[in-house]
C-alpha positions as CSV (number, residue, x, y, z in Angstrom):
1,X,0.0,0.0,0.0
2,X,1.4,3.5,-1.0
3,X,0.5,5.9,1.5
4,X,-1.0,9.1,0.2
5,X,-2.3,12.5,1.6
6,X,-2.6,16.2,0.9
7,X,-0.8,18.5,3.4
8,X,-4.3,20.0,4.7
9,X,-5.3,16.9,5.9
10,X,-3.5,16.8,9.0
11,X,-5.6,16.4,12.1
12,X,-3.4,16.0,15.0
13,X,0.3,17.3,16.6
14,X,2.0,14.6,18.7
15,X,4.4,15.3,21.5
16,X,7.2,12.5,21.9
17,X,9.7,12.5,24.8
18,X,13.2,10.3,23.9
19,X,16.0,10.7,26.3
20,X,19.0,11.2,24.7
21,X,22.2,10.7,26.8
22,X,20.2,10.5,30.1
23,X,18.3,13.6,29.3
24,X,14.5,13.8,28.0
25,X,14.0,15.7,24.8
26,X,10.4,16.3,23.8
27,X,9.5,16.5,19.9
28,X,6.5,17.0,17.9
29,X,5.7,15.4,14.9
30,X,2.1,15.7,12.4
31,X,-0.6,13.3,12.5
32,X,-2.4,12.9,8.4
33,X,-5.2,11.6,7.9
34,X,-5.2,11.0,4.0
35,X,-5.9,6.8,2.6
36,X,-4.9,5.2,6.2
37,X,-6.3,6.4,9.6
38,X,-3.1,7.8,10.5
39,X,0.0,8.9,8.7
40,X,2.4,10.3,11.2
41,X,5.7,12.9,9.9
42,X,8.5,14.4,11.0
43,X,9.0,17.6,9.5
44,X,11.9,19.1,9.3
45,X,13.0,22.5,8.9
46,X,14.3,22.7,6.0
47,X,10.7,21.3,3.5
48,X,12.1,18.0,4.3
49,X,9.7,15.2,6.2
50,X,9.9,11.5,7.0
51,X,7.0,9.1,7.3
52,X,7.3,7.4,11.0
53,X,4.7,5.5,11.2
54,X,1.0,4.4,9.9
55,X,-2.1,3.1,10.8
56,X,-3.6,1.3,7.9
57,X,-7.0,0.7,9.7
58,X,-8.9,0.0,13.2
59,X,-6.9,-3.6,13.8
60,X,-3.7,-2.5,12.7
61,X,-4.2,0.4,15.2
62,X,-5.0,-1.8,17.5
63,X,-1.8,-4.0,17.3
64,X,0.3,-0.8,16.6
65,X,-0.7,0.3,20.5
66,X,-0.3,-3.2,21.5
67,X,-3.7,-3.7,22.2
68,X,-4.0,-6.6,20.2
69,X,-2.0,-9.4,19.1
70,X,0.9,-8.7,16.9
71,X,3.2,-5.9,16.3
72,X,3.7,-2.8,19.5
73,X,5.0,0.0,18.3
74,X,5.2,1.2,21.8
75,X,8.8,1.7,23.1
76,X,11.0,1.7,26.1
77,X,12.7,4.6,25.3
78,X,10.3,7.2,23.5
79,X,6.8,8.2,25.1
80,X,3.9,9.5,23.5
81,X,3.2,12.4,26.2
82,X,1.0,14.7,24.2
83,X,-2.1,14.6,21.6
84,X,-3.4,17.7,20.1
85,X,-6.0,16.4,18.0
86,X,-8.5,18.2,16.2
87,X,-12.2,15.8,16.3
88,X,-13.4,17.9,12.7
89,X,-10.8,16.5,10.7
90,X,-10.7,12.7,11.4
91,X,-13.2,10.5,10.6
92,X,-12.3,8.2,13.4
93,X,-11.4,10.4,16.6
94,X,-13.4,8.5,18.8
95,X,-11.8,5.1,18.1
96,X,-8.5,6.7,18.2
97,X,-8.6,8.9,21.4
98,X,-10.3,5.6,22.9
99,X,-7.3,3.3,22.1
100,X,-4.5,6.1,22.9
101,X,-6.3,6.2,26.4
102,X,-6.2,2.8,26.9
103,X,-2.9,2.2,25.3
104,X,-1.0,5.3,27.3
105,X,-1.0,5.8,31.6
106,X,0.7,9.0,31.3
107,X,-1.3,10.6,27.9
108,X,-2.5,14.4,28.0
109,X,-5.2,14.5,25.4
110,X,-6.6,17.9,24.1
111,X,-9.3,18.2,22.0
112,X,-9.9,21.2,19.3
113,X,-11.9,21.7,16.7
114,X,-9.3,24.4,14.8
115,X,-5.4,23.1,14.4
């Protein structure tokens, strides 16, 4: 599956924490919506981005947040601290925000309606 999605589709801002040498360092990357249920980028400074990561549907969610059987993309040494997520421009906010709040103890969550 190609992933593909227009730049004005993007419906959330992550904050990551990694620690880097001992020392926490908190970065944000986009959240698309576009043909998967999420398409997550770093982008750079400089027009440049990198596709982290993907959620094709509901189940691969699912096993993503290792809520299901199979692949857990959740780590030991990054956290998922922060969500800004905006509920107008996903189709599927509320299975999302209801599988990050299960999948994540320490999660802050804020809801908008304008990114």
């Amino acid at each position: 599956m190609s992933l593909n999605w227009n730049w004005d589709e993007k419906f959330a801002v992550a904050t990551y924490t990694i620690n880097i040498g001992g020392k926490p360092t908190e970065y944000t990357v986009n959240w698309y919506e576009g043909n998967a249920w999420m398409i997550e980028i770093f982008e750079g400074s400089d027009d440049t981005y990198t596709v982290r990561s993907f959620w094709c549907d509901e189940e691969h969610m699912m096993r993503c947040l290792g809520l299901r059987k199979g692949y857990n993309m959740v780590s030991g040494y990054e956290a998922l601290v922060k969500l800004r997520i905006d509920k107008t421009k996903t189709h599927h906010f509320k299975k999302i925000v209801a599988a990050l709040a299960q999948a994540h103890d320490n999660l802050t969550i804020e809801i908008c309606t304008e990114l």
